[in-house]
C-alpha positions in Angstrom: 29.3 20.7 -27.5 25.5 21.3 -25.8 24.6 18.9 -23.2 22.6 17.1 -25.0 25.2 15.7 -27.4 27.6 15.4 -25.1 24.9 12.7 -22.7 24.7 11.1 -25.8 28.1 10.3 -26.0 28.4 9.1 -22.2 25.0 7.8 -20.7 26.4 8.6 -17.1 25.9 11.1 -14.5 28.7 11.1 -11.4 27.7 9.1 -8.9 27.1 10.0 -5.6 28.3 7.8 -2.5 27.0 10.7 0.1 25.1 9.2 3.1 22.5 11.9 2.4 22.1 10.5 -1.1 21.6 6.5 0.3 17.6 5.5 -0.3 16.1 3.8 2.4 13.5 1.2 2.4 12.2 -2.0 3.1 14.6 -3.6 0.7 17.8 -2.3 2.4 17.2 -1.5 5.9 19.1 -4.2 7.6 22.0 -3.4 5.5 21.7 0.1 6.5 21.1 -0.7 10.2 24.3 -2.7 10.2 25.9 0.4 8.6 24.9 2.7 10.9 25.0 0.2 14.3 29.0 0.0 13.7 30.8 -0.5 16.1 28.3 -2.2 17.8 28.4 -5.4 16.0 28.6 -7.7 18.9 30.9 -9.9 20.8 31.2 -12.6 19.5 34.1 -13.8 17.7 33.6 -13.2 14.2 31.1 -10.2 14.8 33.7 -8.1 13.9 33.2 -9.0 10.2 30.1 -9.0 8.2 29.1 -9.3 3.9 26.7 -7.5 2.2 25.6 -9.3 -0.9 23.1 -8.0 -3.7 22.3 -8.3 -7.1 24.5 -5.5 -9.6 23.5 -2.1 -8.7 22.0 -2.9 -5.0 23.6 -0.3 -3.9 26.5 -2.3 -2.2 29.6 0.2 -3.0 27.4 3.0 -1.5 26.6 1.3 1.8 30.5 0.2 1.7 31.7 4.1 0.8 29.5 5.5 3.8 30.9 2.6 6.2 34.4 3.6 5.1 33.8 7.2 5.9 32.6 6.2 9.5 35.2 3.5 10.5 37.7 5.3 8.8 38.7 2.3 6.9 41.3 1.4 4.3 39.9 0.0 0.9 41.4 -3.3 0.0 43.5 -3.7 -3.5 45.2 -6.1 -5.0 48.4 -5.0 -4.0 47.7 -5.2 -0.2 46.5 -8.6 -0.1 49.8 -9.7 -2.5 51.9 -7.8 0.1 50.1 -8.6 3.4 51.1 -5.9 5.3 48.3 -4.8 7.0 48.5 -2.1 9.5 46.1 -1.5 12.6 43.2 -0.8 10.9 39.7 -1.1 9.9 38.9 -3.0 6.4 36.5 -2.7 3.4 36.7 -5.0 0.7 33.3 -4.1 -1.9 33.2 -7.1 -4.8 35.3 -9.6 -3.3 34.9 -11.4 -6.1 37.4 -9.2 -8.0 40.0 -10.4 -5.1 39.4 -13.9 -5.4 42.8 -14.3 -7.5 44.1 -13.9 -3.9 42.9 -16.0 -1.6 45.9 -16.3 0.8 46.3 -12.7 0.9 42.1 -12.8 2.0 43.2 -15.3 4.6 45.9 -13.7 5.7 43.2 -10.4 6.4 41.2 -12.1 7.5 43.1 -13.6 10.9 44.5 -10.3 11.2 41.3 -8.6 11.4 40.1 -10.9 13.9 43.8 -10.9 16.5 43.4 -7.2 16.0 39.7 -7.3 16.9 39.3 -4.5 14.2 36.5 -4.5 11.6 35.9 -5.9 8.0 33.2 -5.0 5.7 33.2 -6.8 2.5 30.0 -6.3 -0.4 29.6 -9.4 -2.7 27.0 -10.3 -5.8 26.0 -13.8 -3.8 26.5 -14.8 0.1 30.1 -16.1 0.7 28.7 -19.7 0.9 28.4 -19.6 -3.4 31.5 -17.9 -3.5 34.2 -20.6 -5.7 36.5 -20.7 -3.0 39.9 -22.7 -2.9 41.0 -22.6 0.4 39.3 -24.6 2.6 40.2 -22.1 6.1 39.2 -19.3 3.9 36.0 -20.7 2.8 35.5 -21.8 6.6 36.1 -18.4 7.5 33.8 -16.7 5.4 30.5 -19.3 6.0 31.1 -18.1 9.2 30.7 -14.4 9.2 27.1 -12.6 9.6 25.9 -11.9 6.2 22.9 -9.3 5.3 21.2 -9.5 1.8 19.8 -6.8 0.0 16.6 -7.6 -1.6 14.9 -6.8 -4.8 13.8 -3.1 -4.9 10.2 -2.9 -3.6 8.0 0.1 -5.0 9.1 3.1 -3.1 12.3 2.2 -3.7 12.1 2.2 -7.4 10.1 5.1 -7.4 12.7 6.8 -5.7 15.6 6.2 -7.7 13.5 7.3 -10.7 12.8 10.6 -9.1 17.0 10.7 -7.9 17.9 9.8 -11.4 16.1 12.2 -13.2 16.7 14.9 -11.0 20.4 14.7 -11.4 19.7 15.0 -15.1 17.6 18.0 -14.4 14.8 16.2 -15.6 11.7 16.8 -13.5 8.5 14.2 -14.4 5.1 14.3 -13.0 4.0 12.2 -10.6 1.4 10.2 -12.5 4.5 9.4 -14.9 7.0 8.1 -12.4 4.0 5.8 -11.0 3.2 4.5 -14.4 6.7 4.0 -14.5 6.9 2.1 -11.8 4.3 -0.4 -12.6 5.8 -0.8 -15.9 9.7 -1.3 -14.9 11.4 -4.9 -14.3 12.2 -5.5 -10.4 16.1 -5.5 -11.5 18.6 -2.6 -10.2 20.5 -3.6 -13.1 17.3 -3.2 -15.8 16.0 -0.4 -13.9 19.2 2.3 -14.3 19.5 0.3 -18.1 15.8 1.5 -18.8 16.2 5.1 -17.2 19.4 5.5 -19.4 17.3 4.5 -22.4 14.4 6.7 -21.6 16.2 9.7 -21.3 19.3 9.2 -24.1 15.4 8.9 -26.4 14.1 11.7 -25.2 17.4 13.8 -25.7 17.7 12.6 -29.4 13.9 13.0 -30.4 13.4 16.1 -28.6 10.6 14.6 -26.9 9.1 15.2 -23.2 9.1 12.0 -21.2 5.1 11.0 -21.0 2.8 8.0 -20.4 2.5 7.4 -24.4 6.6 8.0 -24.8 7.4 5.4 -22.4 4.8 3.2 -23.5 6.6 4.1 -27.2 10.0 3.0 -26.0 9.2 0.2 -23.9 7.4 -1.8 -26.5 10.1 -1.4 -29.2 12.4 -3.1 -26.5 
């Protein structure tokens, strides 16, 4: 099977979570100051503990991969919260919404987290305060906690996920494309990587060199 048919069958390229491979702008660089500031969080009493919340495909689980390589953390499942034996360690939770079913098990982290004074890094879609909590200490706990939100990709941004994207598909597009691009793309992480996947699953099945007049081709159809 060529590449080509295969890509057709699976519109996905392995994802990278390398540090070297995070995107930097003015859309993210709190986030990624708090990433790289660890463990200098501060003093105070629920420093120790912080959320980073973003839209789908903000980049949250790679911010939360690269912290976990650096404070050595363990990932939270399921299984952990329903068993609550947690060791000595630092925490990640990325979606928390996915451990929501749980919510004593979260409070249960939670306080040991902060007798342990060790750390906890959790990623979520919206800031804990429009989380549908239950319990009330839980929800009290997680109002609490410094949060850091990821904004909507600005313009260099966007450009360079484009550029990232196609590169991994050994595409390479000209400048004056990727700009056009761009201008032309929604201000969504979720529509942008929807959009690249369209553009080049297209181009694969018409044979067809991604250009100014073949995006303007696909686009409009949409």
């Amino acid at each position: 099977m060529s590449r080509n048919q295969q890509y057709l069958l699976d519109l996905t390229f392995p994802v990278s979570f390398q540090e070297e491979d995070y995107i930097v702008t003015k859309s993210n660089h709190l986030a990624w100051k708090f990433i790289k500031k660890w463990p200098e969080w501060g003093q105070d009493r629920l420093s120790n503990v912080i959320c980073i919340h973003g839209k789908k495909g903000a980049g949250k689980s790679h911010l939360a991969s690269i912290w976990q390589k650096l404070s050595g953390a363990q990932k939270v499942s399921a299984e952990l919260l329903s068993a609550g034996r947690f060791e000595n360690e630092n925490f990640v939770i990325d979606n928390i919404e996915q451990a929501l079913g749980c919510e004593q098990g979260l409070f249960n982290l939670f306080n040991h987290v902060l007798e342990t004074r060790k750390f906890l890094l959790i990623t979520s879609t919206s800031s804990p305060s429009k989380l549908n909590i239950q319990l009330p200490d839980l929800r009290s706990r997680l109002v609490s906690i410094f949060t850091v939100g990821l904004s909507r990709p600005d313009d260099q941004l966007i450009e360079a996920i484009i550029t990232k994207y196609f590169s991994d598909a050994q595409v390479t597009l000209n400048p004056v494309v990727i700009r056009f691009l761009v201008a032309r793309i929604e201000r969504s992480y979720f529509k942008i990587f929807k959009t690249l996947q369209m553009l080049d699953k297209v181009s694969l099945s018409e044979k067809r060199k991604i250009s100014i007049p073949f995006i303007k081709g696909v686009l409009d159809t949409v």
